[in-house]
C-alpha positions as CSV (number, residue, x, y, z in Angstrom):
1,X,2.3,20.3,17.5
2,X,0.2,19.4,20.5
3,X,-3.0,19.6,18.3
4,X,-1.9,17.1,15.6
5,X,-0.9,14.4,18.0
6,X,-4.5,15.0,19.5
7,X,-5.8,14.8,15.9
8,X,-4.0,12.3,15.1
9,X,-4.5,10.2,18.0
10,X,-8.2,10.9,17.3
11,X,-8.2,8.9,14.0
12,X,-6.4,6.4,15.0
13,X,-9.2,6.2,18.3
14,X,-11.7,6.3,14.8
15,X,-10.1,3.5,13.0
16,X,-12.0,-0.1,13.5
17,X,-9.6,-2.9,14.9
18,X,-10.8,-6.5,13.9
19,X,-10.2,-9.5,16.7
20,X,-7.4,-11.9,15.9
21,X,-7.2,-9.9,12.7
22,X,-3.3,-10.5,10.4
23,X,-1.6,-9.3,8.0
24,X,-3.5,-10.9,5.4
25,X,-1.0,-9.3,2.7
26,X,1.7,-12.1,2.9
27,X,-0.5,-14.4,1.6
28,X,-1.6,-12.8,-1.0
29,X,0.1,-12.9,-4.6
30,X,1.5,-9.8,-5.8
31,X,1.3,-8.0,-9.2
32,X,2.5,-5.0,-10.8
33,X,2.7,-2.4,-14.1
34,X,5.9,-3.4,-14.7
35,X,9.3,-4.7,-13.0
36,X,12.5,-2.6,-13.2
37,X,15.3,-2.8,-11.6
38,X,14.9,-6.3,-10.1
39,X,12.4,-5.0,-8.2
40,X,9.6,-8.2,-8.3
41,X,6.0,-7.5,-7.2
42,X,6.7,-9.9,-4.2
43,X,8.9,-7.8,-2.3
44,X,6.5,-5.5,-1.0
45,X,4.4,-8.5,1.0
46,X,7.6,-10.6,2.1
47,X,7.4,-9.2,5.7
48,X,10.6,-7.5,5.3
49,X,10.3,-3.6,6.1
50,X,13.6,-2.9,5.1
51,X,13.5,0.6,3.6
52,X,16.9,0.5,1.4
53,X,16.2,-0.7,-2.4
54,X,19.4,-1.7,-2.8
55,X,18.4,-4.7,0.2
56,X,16.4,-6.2,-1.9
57,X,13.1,-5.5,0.0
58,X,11.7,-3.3,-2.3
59,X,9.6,-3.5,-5.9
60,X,10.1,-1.1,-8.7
61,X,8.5,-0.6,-12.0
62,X,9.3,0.9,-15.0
63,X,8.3,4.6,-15.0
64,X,4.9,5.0,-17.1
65,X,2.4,6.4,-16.6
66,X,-0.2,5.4,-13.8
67,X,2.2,2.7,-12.2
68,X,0.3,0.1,-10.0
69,X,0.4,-2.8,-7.8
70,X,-1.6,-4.8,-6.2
71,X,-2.0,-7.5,-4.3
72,X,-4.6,-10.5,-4.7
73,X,-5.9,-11.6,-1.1
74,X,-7.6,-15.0,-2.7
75,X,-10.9,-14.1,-0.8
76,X,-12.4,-11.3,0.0
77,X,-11.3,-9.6,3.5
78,X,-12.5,-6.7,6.0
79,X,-9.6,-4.4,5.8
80,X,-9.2,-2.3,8.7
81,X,-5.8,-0.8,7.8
82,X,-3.1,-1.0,5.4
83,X,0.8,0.1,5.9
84,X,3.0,1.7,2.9
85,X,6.7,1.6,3.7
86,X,8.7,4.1,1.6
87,X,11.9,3.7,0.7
88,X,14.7,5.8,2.0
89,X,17.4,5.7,0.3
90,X,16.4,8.2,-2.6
91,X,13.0,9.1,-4.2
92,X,10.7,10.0,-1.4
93,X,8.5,12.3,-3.2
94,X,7.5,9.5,-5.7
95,X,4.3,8.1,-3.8
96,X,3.4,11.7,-3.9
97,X,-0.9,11.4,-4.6
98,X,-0.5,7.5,-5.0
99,X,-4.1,5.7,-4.1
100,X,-4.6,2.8,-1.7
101,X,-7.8,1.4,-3.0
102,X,-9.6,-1.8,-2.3
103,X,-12.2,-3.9,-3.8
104,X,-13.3,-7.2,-5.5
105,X,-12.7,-5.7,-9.0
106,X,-9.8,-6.5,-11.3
107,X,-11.3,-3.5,-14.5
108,X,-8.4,-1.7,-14.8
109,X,-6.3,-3.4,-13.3
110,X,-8.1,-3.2,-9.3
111,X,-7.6,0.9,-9.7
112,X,-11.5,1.2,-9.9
113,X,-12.1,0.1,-6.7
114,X,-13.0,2.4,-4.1
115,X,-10.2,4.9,-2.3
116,X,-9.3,3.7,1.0
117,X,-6.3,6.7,1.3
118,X,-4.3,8.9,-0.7
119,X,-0.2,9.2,0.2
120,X,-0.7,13.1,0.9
121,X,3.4,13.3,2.2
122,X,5.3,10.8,3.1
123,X,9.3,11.2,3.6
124,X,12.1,8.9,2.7
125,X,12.2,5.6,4.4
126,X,8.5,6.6,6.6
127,X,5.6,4.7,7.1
128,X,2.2,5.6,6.4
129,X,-1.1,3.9,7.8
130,X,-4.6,4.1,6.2
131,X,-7.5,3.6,8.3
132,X,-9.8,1.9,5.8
133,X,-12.5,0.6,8.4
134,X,-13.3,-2.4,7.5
135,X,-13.7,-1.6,3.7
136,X,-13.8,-5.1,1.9
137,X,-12.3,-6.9,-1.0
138,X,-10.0,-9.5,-1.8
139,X,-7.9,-6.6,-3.9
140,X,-5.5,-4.1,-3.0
141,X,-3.8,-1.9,-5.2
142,X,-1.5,0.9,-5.3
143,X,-1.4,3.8,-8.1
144,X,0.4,6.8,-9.0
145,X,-2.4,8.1,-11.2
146,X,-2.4,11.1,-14.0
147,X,1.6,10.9,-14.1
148,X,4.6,9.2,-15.5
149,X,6.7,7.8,-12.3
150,X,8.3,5.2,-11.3
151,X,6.0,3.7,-8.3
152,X,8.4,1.7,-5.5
153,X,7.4,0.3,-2.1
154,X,9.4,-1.3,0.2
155,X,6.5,-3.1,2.3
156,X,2.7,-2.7,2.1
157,X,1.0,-4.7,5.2
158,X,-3.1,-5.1,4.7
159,X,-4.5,-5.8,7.8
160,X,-7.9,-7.7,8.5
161,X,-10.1,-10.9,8.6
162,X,-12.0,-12.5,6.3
163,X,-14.9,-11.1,5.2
């Protein structure tokens, strides 16, 4: 245990921290695959971490096959890290291999950009931070690829300054 908080603590020492730098997300304007469920694109950058879909806080799409979303930034930004909130009251295991990537590309939807993370495990209702130092691009996006899911997130906070 004592050597993963040093590791982890490590990475996080690793990770480039902008002055004065936001969470540029919430101004951005929010897309996705598909909506299911009520669960508008929006949700995920309304600055509400609520973890329980039934709170209205969270998006869903349909399940397909490599769900996505993705946020627009309107100008391209140094990202430093971004923040995926799960939800917690059932599903956990859904964001299982789903890629954070970032870039100024919309082919395919933004999931061409390049990989800032990858959602290795993350347990109901947990957060999970990618250090993406200072990676930049005025997209973010979110995929599930290579399997038909449903892809939910309850808040996604992109942190950084303008590039």
């Amino acid at each position: 245990a004592n050597v993963t908080v040093i590791v982890f603590l490590m990475l996080k020492i690793l990770c480039i921290y902008f002055f004065k730098e936001k969470n540029v997300g919430m101004l951005g304007n929010a897309a996705q695959s598909s909506t299911a469920y009520g669960g508008a694109p929006g949700r995920a950058i309304d600055g509400n971490r609520n973890n329980n879909y039934w709170q209205n806080s969270c998006t869903h799409t349909k399940q397909e096959l490599n769900p996505w979303w993705r946020v627009d930034l309107l100008k391209p930004h140094k990202v430093s890290t971004i923040t995926i909130v799960n939800r917690k009251d059932c599903c956990a295991t859904r964001l299982q291999g789903a890629e954070v990537r970032i870039g100024n590309s919309l082919a395919n939807n933004g999931n061409d950009n390049p990989v800032c993370g990858t959602v290795t495990s993350l347990s109901a209702g947990s957060t999970q931070s990618f250090c993406c130092n200072g990676m930049e691009g005025r997209y973010v996006s979110i995929q599930i690829p290579g399997r038909r899911e449903y892809l939910t997130l309850c808040e996604v906070e992109v942190f950084g300054v303008l590039a």
